[in-house]
Each structure stands twice: as C-alpha cells, then as structure tokens.
BAGUBA-962106 format. One line per field, with one value per residue: residue number from 0; z, x, y negated of N, C-alpha, C, CB in turn. Coordinates in steps of 0.05 Angstrom, whole numbers, m for minus. Glycine has a CB too. Layout:
BEGIN
i	(NUM:...)
n.zz	(Z:...)
n.xx	(X:...)
n.yy	(Y:...)
ca.zz	(Z:...)
ca.xx	(X:...)
ca.yy	(Y:...)
c.zz	(Z:...)
c.xx	(X:...)
c.yy	(Y:...)
cb.zz	(Z:...)
cb.xx	(X:...)
cb.yy	(Y:...)
***
This chain:
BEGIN
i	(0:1:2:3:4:5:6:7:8:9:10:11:12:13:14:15:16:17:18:19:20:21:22:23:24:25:26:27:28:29:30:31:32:33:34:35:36:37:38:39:40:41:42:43:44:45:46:47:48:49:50:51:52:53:54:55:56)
n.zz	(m251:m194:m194:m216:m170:m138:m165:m166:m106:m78:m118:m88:m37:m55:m68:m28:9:m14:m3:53:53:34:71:119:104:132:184:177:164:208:242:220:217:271:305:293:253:209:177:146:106:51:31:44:9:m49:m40:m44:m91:m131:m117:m139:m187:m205:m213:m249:m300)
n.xx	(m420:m416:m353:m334:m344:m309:m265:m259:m257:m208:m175:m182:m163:m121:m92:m109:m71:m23:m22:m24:34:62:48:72:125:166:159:183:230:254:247:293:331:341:322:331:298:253:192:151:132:128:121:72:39:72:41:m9:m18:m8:m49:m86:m69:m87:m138:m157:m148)
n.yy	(150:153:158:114:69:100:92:44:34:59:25:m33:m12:m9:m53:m84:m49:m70:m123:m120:m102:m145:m194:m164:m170:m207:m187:m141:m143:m176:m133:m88:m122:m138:m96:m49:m15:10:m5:30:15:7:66:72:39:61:116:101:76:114:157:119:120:175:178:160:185)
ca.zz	(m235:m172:m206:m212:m149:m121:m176:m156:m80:m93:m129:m78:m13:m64:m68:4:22:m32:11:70:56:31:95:143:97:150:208:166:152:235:257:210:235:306:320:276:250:183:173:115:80:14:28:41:m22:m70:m36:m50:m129:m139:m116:m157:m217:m214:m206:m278:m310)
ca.xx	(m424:m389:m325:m328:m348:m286:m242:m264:m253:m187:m166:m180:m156:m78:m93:m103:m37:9:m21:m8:59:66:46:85:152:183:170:190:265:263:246:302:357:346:319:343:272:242:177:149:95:129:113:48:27:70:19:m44:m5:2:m70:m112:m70:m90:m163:m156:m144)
ca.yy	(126:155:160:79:62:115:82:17:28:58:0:m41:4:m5:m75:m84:m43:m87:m158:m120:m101:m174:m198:m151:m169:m224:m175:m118:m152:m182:m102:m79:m123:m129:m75:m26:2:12:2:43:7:11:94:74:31:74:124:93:74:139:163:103:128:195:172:149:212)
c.zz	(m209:m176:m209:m188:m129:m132:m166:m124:m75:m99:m106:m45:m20:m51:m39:19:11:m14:34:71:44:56:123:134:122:180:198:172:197:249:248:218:255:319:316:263:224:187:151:110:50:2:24:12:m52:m62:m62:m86:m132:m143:m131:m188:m224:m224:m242:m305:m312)
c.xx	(m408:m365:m312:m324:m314:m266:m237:m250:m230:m164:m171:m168:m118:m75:m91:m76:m21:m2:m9:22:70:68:60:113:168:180:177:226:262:270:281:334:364:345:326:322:261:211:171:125:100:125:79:34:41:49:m4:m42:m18:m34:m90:m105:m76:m122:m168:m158:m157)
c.yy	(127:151:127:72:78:99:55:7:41:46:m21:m42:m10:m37:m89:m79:m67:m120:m146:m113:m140:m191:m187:m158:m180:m201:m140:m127:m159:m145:m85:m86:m131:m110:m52:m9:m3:11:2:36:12:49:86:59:42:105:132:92:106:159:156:115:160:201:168:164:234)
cb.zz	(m229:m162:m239:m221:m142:m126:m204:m156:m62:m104:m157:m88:m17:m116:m82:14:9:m88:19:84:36:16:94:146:69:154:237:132:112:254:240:190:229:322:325:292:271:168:183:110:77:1:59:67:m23:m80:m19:m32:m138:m110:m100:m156:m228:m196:m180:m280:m301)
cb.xx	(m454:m384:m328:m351:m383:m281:m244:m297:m274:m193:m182:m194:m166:m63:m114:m118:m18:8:m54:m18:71:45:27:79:156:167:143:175:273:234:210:291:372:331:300:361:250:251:167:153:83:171:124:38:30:103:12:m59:46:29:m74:m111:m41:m78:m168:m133:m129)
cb.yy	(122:175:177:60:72:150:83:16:36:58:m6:m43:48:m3:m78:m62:m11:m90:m180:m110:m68:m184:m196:m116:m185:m263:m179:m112:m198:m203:m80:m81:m131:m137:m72:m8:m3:39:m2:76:m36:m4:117:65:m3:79:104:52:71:151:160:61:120:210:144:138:221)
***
C-alpha cells in the first residue's frame, strides 16, 4: 500500500517538474540570450523521470 501512495506521489512530484519546466520555458530562452544563463530544469525533471521509473521496478 505504501509503495502506491510513494509511486503515486512520485508521479505527481515528475508531473509537477514537466508543467514547471513548461512554464519557466519563455524565461528560460530570455535568461539564455540576454543574459547568458542556463537554467537547468530539463536536469531536474529528467531527475524526477528517472526516479518515478525506478519506483516501478
């Protein structure tokens, strides 16, 4: 039953990152060529990917 509830919350933690990196895109691309700065969300939601699919297993 834990194992759901972890998988579950998880799954929704990824889900969370991939809107926010959705949402940060337009000041992701402004940061990148004005300012010269990366921000790494796409580290952080292949991350969380990476974590829910191990959850699975």
């Amino acid at each position: 039953m834990f194992d759901r509830i972890r998988s579950a919350a998880l799954f929704g933690i990824h889900q969370a990152t991939i809107a926010l990196g959705i949402s940060l895109f337009p000041v992701a691309v402004f940061a990148r060529n004005r300012l010269g700065v990366n921000v790494p969300v796409g580290r952080l939601v292949e991350t969380t990917g990476e974590v829910y699919e191990r959850t699975d297993e």
